[in-house]
C-alpha positions as CSV (number, residue, x, y, z in Angstrom):
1,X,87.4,89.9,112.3
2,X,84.8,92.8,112.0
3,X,87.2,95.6,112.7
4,X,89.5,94.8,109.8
5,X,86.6,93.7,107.3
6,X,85.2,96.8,108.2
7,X,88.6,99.0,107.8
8,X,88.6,97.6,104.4
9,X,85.3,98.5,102.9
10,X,86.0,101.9,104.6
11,X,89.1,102.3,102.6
12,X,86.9,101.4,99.2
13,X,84.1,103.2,100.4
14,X,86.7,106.5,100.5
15,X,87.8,105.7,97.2
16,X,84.8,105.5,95.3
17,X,82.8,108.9,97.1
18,X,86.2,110.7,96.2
19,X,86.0,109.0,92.3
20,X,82.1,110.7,92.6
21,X,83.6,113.8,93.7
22,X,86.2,114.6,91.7
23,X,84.7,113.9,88.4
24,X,82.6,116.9,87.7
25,X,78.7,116.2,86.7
26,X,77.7,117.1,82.8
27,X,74.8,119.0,82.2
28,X,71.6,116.1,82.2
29,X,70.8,115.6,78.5
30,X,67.6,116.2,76.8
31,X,65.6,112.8,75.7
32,X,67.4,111.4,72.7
33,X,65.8,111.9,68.7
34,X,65.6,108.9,66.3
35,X,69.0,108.2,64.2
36,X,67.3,109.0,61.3
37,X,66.1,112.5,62.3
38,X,69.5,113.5,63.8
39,X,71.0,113.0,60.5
40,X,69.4,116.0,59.1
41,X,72.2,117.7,61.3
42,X,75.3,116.2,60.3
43,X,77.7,116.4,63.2
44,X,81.1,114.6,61.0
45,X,82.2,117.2,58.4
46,X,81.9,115.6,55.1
47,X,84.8,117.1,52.5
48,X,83.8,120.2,50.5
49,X,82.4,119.9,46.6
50,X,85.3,122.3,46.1
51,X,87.4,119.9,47.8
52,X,86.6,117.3,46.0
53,X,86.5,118.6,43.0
54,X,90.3,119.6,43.0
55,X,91.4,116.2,44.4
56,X,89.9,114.5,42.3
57,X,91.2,116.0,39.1
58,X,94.7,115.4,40.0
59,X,94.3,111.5,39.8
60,X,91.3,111.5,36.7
61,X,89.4,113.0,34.0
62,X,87.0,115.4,35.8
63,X,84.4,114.7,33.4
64,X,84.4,111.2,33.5
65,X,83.9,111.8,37.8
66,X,81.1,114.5,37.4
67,X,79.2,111.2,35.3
68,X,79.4,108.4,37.8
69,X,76.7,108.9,40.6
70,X,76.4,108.1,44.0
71,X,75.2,105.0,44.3
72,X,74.7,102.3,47.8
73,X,75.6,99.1,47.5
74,X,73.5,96.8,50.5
75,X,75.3,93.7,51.7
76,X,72.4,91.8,54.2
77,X,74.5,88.9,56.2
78,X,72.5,86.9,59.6
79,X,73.6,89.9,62.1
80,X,74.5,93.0,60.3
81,X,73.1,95.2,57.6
82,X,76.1,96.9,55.6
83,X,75.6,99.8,53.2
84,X,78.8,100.5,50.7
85,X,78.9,104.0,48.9
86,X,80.9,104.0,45.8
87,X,82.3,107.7,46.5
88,X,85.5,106.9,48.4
89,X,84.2,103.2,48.8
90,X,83.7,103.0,52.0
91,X,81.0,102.0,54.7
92,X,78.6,104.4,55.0
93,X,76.4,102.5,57.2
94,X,76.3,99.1,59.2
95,X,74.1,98.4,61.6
96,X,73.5,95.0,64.0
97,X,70.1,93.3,63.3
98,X,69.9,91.7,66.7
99,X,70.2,94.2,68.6
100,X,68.5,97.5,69.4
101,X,69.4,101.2,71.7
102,X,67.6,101.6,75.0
103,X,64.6,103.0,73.4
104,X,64.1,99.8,71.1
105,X,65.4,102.0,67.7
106,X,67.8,100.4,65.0
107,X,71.3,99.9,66.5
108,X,73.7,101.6,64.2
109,X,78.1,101.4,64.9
110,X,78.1,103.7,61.3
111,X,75.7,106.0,60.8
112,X,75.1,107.9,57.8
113,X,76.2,111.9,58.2
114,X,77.9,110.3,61.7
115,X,80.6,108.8,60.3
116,X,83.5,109.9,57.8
117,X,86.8,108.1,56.5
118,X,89.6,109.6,55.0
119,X,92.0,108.2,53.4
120,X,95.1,110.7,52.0
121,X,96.8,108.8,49.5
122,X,100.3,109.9,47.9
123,X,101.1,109.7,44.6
124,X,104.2,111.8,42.5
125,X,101.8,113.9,41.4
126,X,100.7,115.1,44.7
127,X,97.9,113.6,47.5
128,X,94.6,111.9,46.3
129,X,91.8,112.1,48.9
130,X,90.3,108.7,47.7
131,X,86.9,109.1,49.5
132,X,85.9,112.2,47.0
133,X,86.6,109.6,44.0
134,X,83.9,107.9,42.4
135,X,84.7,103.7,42.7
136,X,83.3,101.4,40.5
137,X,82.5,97.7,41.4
138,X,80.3,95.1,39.9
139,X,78.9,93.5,43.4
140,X,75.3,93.8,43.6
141,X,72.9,94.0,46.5
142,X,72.6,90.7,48.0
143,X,71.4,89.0,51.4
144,X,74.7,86.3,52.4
145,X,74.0,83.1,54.1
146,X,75.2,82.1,57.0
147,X,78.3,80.0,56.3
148,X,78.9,82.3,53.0
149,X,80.6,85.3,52.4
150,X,80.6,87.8,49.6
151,X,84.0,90.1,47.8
152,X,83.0,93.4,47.2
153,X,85.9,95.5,45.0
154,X,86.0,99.0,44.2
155,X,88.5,100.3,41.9
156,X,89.2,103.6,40.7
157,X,91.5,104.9,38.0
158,X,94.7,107.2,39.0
159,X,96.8,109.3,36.3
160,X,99.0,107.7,34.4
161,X,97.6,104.4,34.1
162,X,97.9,103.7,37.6
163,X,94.6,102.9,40.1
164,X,93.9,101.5,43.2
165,X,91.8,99.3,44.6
166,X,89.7,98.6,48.1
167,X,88.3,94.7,48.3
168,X,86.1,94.1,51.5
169,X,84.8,90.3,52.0
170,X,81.3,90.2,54.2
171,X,80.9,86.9,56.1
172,X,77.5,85.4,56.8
173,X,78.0,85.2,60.1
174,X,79.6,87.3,63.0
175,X,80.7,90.6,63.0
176,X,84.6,91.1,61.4
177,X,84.8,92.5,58.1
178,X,87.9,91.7,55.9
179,X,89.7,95.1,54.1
180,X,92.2,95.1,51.7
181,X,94.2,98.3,49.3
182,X,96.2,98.0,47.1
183,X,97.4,100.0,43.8
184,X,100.6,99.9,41.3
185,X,101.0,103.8,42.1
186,X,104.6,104.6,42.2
187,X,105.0,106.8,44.6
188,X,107.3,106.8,47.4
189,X,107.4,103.3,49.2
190,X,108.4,104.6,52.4
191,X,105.5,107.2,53.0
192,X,102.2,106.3,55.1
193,X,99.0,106.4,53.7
194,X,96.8,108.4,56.4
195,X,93.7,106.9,57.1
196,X,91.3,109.2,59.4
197,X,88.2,108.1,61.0
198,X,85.8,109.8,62.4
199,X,82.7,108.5,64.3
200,X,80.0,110.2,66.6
201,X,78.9,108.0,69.2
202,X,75.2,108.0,69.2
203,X,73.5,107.3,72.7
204,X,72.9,103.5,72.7
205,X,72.3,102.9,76.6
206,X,69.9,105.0,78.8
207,X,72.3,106.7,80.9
208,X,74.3,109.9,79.4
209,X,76.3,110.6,82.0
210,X,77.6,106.8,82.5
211,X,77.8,106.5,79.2
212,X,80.6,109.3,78.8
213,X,82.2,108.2,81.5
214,X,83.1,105.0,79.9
215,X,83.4,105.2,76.2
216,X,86.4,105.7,75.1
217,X,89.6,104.4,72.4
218,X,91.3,101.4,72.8
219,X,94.7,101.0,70.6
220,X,97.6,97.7,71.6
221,X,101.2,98.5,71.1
222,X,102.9,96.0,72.9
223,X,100.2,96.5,75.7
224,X,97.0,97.9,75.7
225,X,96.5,101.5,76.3
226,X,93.7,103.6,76.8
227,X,92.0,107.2,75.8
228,X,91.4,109.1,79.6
229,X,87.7,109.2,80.1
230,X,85.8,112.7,80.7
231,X,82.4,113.2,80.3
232,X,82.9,116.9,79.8
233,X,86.3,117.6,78.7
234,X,88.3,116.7,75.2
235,X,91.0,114.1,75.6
236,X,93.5,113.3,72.9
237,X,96.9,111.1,73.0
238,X,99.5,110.1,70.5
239,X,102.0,107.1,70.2
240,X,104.7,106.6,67.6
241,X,104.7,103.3,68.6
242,X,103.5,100.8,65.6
243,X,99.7,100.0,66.9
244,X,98.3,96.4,65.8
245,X,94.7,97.3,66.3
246,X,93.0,100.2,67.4
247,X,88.7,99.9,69.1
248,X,86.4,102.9,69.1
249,X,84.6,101.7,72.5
250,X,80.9,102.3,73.6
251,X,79.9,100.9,76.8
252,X,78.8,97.6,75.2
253,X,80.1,97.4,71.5
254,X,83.2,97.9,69.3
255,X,84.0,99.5,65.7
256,X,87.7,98.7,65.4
257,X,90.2,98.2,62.7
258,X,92.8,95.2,62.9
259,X,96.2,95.1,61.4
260,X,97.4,91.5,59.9
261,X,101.5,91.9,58.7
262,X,101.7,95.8,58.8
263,X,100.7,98.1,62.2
264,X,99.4,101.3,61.9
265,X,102.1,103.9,62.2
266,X,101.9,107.6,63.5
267,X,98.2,106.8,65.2
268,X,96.7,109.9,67.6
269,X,93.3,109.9,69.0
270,X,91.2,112.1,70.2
271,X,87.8,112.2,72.0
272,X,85.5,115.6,71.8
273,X,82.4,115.6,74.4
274,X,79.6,118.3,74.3
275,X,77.6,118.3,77.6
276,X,74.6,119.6,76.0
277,X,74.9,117.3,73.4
278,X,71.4,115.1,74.2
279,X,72.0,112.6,70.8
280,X,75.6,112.1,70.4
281,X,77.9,110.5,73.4
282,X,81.1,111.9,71.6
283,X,83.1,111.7,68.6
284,X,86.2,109.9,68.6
285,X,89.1,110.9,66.0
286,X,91.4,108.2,64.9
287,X,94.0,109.0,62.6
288,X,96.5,106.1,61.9
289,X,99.7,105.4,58.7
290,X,99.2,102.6,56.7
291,X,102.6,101.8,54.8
292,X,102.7,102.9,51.0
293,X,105.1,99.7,50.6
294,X,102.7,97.1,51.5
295,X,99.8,98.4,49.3
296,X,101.8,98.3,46.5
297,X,102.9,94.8,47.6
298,X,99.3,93.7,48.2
299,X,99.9,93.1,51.7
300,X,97.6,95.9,53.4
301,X,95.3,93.8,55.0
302,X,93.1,94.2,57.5
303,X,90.0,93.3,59.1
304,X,87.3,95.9,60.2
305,X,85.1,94.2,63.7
306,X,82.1,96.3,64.1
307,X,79.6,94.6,66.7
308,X,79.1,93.7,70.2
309,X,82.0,93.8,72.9
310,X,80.7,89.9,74.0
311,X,84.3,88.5,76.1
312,X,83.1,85.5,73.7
313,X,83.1,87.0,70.6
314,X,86.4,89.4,71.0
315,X,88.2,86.5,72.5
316,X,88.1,84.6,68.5
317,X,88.7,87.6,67.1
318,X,92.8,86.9,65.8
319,X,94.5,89.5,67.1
320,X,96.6,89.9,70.0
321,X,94.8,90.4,73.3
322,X,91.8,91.8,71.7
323,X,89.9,90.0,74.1
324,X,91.2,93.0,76.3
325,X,88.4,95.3,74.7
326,X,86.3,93.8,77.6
327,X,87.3,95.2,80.8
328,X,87.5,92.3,83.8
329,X,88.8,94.2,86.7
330,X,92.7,95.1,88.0
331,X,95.3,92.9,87.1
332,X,95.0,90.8,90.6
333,X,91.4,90.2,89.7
334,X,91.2,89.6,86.2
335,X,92.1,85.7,86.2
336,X,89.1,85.4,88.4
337,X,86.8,87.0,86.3
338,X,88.2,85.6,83.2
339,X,88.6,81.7,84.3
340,X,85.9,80.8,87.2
341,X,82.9,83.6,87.1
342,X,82.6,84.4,82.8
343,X,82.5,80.7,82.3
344,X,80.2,80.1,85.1
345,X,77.9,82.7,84.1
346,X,78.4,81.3,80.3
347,X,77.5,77.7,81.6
348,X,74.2,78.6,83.9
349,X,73.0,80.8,80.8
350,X,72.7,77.0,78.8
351,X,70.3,76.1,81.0
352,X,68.4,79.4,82.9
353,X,67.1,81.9,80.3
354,X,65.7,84.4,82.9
355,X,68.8,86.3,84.1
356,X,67.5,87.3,87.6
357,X,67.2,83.6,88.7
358,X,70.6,82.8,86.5
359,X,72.2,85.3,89.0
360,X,70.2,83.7,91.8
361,X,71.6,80.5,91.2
362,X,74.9,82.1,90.9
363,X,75.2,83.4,94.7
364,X,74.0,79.7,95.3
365,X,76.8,78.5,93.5
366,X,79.3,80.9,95.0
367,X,78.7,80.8,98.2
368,X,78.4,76.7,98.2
369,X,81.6,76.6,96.9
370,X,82.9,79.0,100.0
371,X,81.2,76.9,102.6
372,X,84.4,75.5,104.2
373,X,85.3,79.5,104.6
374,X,82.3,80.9,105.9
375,X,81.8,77.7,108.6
376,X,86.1,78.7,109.7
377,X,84.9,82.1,109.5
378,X,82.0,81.1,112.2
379,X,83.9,79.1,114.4
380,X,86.5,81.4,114.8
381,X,83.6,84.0,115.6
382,X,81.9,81.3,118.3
383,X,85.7,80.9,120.2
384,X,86.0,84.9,120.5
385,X,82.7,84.8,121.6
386,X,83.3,82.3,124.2
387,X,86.6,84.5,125.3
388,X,84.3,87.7,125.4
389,X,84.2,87.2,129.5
390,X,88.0,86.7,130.4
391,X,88.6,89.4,127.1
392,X,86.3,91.9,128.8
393,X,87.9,91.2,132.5
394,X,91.3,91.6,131.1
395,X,89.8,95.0,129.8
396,X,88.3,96.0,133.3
397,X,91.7,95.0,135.1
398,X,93.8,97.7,133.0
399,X,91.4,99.8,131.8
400,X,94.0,103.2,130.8
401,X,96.9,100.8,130.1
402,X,96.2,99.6,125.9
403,X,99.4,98.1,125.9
404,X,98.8,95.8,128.9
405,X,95.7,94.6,127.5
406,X,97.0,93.5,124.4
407,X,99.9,91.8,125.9
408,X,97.2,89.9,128.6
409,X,94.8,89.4,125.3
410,X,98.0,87.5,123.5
411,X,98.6,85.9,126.3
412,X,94.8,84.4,126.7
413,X,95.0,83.3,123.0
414,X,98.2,81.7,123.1
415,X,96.9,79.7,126.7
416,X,93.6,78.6,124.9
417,X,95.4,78.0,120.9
418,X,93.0,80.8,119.4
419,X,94.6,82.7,116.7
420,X,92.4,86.0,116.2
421,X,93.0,86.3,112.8
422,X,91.8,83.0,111.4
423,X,88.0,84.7,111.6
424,X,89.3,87.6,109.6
425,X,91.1,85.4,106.9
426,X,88.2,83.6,105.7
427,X,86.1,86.7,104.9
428,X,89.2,88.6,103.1
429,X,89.4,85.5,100.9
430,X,85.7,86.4,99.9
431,X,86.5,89.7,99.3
432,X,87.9,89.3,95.7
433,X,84.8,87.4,94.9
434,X,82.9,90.1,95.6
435,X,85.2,93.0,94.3
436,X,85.6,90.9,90.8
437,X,81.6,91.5,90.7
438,X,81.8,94.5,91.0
439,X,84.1,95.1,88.1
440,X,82.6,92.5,85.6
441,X,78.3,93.0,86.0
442,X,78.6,96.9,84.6
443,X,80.8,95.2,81.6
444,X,78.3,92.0,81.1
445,X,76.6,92.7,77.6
446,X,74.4,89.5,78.4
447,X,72.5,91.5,80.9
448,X,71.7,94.1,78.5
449,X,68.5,95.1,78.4
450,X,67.3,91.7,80.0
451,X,64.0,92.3,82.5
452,X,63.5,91.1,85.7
453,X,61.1,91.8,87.7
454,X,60.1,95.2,88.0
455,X,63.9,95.9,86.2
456,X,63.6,96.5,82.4
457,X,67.5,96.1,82.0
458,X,69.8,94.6,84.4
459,X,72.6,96.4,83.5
460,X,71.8,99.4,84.3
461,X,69.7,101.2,87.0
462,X,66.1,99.9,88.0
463,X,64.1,103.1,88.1
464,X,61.8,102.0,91.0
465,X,60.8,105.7,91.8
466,X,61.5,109.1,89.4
467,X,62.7,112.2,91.6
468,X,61.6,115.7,90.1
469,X,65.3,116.4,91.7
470,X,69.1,115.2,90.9
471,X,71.0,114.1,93.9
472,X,74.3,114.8,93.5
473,X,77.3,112.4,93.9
474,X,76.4,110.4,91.1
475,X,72.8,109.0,93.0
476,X,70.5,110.8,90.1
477,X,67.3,111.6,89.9
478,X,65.9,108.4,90.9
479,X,65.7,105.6,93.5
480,X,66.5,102.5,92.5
481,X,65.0,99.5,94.8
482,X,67.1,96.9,94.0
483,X,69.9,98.9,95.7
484,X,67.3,99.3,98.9
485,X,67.1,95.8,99.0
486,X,70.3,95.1,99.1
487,X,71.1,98.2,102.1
488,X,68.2,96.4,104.2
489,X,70.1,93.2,103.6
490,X,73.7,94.4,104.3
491,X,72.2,96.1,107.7
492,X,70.2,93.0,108.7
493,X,72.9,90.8,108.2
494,X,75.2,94.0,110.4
495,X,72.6,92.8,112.8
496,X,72.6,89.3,113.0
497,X,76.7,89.8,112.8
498,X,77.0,92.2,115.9
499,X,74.8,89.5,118.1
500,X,76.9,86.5,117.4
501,X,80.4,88.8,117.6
502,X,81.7,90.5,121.0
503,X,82.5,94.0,121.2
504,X,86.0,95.2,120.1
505,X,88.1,98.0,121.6
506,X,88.8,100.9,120.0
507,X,87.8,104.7,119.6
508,X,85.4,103.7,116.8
509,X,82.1,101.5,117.8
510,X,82.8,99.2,114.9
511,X,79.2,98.0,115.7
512,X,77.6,101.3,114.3
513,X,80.1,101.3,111.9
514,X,78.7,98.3,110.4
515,X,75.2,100.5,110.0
516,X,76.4,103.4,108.8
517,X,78.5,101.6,106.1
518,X,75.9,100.0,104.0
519,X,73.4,103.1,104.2
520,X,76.6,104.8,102.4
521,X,77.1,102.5,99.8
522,X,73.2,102.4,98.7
523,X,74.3,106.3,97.6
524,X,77.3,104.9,96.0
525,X,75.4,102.1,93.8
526,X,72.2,104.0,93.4
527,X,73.0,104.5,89.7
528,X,75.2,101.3,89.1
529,X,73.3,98.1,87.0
530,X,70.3,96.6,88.9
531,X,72.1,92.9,88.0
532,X,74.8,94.0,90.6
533,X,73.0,95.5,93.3
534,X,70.5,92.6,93.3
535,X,73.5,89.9,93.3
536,X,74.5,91.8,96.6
537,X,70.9,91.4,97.9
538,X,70.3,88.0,97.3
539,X,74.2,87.5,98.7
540,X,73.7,89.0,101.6
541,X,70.4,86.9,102.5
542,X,72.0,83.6,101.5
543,X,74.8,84.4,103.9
544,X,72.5,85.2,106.9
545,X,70.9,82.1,106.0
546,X,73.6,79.8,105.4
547,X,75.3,81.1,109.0
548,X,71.9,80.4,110.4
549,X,72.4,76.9,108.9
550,X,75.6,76.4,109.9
551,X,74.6,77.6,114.1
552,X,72.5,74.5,114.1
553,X,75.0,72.2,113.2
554,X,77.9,73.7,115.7
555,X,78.3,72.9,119.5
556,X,79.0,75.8,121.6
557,X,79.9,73.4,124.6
558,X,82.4,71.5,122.6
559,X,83.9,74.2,121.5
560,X,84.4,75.6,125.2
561,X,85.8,72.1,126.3
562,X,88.2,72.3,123.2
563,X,89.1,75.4,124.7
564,X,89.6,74.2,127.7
565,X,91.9,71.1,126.6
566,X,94.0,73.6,124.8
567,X,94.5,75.9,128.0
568,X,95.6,72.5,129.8
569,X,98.3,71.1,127.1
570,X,99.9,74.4,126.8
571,X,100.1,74.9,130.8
572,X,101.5,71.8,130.9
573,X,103.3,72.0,128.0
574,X,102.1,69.1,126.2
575,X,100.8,70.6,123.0
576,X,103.1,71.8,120.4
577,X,102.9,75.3,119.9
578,X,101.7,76.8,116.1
579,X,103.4,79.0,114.3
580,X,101.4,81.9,115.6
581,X,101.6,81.0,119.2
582,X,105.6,81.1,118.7
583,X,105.0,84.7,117.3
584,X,102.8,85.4,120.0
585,X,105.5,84.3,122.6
586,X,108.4,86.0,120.6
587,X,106.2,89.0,120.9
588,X,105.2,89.0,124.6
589,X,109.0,88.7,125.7
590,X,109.8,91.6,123.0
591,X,107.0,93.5,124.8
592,X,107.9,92.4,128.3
593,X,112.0,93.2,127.9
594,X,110.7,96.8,126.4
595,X,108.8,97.3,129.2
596,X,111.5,96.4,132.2
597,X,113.8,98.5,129.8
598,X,111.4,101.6,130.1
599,X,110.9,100.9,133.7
600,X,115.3,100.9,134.1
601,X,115.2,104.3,132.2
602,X,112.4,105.9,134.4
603,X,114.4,104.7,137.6
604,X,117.4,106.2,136.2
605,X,116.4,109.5,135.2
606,X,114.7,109.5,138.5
607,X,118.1,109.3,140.7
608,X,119.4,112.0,138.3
């Protein structure tokens, strides 16, 4: 059982030191400057007076723009904060009253002098930029209840008695904005209007380095695809493929733009990083078609969802799979995540507020529920153990010959009705548990910036000690305890495994393996959230104590007389033989007619 558990996490253990490798280290940021202060430097080029100038006096009177001033328009619902501009009108700023950035500052998905849309619109007398034209609307500042909503509609006027208009509705509640354009322009019906957006990422989370590691574009063809992730080099991609919604992705919120009848055609993205860069993550380019036709028809609608990527939120959102903004794993391990441990965790959270016990009562829960596993896993462990003597003999008896042991070892399971991997099943069948964990805690916004102990935020890092150094391999400069913890844990419960299981052969010492293992893995996870690591301590300690448990309630002797029984009925051919005692027979005689073969050919080639 040990040797292939252990072959397993080896394998993992290989391919996330070569993931550390292979992804080259940024340069460590500086400490990150207030929103407010950044802006001073604007990072997204806004368009040009003379640019805008020029544009704008091929739809309208030139004096009748250089009259109309900018002016904000400041929509207030239960979780967001909007700010309109009426140059362009568009969203020049929205941010998410209930929550904050790792240094407790205002949270904001659009920034002002961070973000910039553009929107190229065709008419027959050439392109209109319509964010360098003045809008007019007649909304007025206003806080929105909860279960009300408020229109907002700017208009502008185009040459020739033509205009076109942008209508946003704010809901009291939640984060989706509705957006709508439309115009009685007469241009060409089968052109796109190009929409580009540009956002800088501003440093939400504590962690540069992770953070550029994860953020990234999301945009669903038929399936979802994915911007690559570098947190040092530009990535860009392209689909001509209509795209139904498209998510600029930070590692725990969303501002994305949602097509209802008409996709986005002719979408690329791109994602530029600066290493040095201590404020801004990256900014992410999206440039996407809307069709001509279906503004003129009034059908360009869409719907704007700018807050936090919560599985439970995302999942209401109407739009095909856009509950995939929330990463749950690989394919195999995704229904797992998705249907038993996100509504578990869902359900404690009603009645545990403090997230360290929640997670507590989680492994409890778990590992209750694999009970029946874990006490097959341990009788399976208690008949090897009981075998160790005629195992070892057999061993002693052919010590140079591995193919005679095996074949006596087969032999010795197949007399006494052991199967040798019935110990190892039980504990794979853990194994996606664990490995589903693994992939859903560092996507968990509920663990955001939720204490425990002497953790300030459980998902990410506890900072237990500050190194004036950085370890490389993605450990940091810091030790986190919580990862300690659970490394004393995984080698004291190595311990208590290698007394209750006997000695396999084999080049390796899978005993010392089991040491050497865990103490590699507390490099691995050094920097991954402190909810994760600590589920892994508290798992590993209510599996020592639960096989503890389970030791008092299980009878060596009768074991060793059921054994015994076994040996009897099969020598006297009473007991009906299993499916793997057939295979174990089928592959002794294969073994043993190989063998007399091998000996013919030696005897052969000898009288030559």
């Amino acid at each position: 059982m040990d040797k292939n558990f252990i072959i397993g996490l080896v394998l993992i253990m290989l391919m996330l030191i070569g993931y550390q490798i292979l992804v080259p280290k940024p340069v460590e940021p500086a400490p990150v400057e207030q929103v407010k202060q950044v802006t001073t430097k604007p990072s997204v080029q806004s368009p040009t007076v003379s640019d805008s100038t020029n544009l704008s006096a091929q739809s309208t009177d030139s004096n009748a723009v250089a009259q109309v001033a900018p002016k904000d328009l400041v929509i207030e619902t239960n979780d967001t904060r909007v700010v309109f501009s009426n140059k362009g009108g568009v969203m020049k700023e929205v941010m998410l009253k209930k929550y904050k950035t790792y240094d407790q500052k205002p949270l904001y998905l659009i920034a002002e002098n961070h973000n910039s849309f553009r929107i190229n619109f065709p008419t027959t007398t050439g392109d209109v930029r319509l964010t360098d034209l003045f809008f007019t609307t007649e909304a007025q500042d206003q806080k929105v209840g909860e279960k009300d909503s408020v229109i907002v509609t700017y208009r502008a006027p185009l040459k020739g008695n033509q205009f076109v208009e942008q209508t946003y509705v704010v809901h009291g509640s939640g984060y989706v904005i509705d957006y709508g354009i439309k115009s009685n322009a007469t241009g060409s019906s089968d052109k796109l209007v190009q929409l580009d957006w540009n956002n800088d990422l501003l440093q939400l989370e504590n962690d540069m380095h992770k953070n550029r590691e994860v953020v990234t574009i999301n945009y669903y063809t038929d399936d979802l695809q994915s911007l690559a992730t570098s947190p040092t080099a530009t990535e860009e991609d392209k689909t001509a493929e209509p795209v139904k919604w498209f998510t600029i992705k930070h590692k725990y919120f969303l501002a994305g733009l949602i097509a209802d009848k008409h996709p986005f055609g002719n979408v690329a993205v791109r994602a530029d990083v600066n290493p040095a860069d201590s404020t801004i993550v990256k900014t992410m380019h999206v440039s996407a078609g809307i069709p001509m036709s279906a503004i003129q028809k009034g059908e360009a609608n869409y719907q704007f969802f700018l807050g936090p990527n919560d599985y439970h939120l995302v999942d209401k959102v109407k739009a095909e799979n856009f509950d995939q903004n929330v990463y749950l794993g690989y394919a195999f391990l995704k229904p797992i995540n998705k249907f038993f441990l996100v509504p578990l965790f869902n359900f404690l959270e009603k009645f545990v507020s403090n997230y360290g016990l929640l997670i507590i009562l989680l492994v409890i829960f778990v590992k209750t529920i694999l009970t029946p596993l874990t006490y097959k896993s341990y009788i399976s462990m208690a008949k090897m153990r009981l075998l160790a003597p005629e195992l070892e003999q057999i061993r002693s008896q052919n010590p140079d010959d591995m193919a005679k042991q095996q074949q006596d070892q087969m032999k010795l399971y197949q007399e006494v009705g052991v199967s040798p991997l019935s110990g190892c099943i039980p504990v794979l069948a853990t194994m996606p548990i664990l490995f589903s964990l693994f992939f859903l805690f560092p996507n968990l916004i509920e663990l955001r910036q939720q204490p425990f102990l002497w953790a300030s935020d459980l998902s990410t890092y506890d900072s237990f000690i500050k190194l004036p150094f950085t370890i490389p391999f993605g450990v940091g400069n810091h030790i986190s305890l919580f990862t300690v913890l659970m490394t004393a844990s995984s080698i004291g419960y190595a311990y208590y495994n290698n007394q209750i299981t006997p000695t396999q052969p084999g080049p390796v010492n899978m005993k010392v393996l089991g040491y050497i293992m865990p103490l590699m893995f507390m490099f691995v996870l050094n920097s991954f959230p402190a909810g994760l690591t600590f589920y892994y301590f508290v798992s590993n300690v209510v599996t020592i104590a639960q096989q503890l448990l389970i030791k008092r309630f299980v009878n060596e002797d009768k074991i060793r007389n059921i054994l015994e029984e076994n040996r009897k009925k099969n020598a006297n051919g009473e007991k009906k033989q299993t499916k793997f005692q057939k295979y174990l027979e089928k592959s002794l005689q294969a073994a043993e007619e190989a063998k007399k073969k091998q000996a013919e050919l030696e005897k052969r080639s000898k009288k030559k």
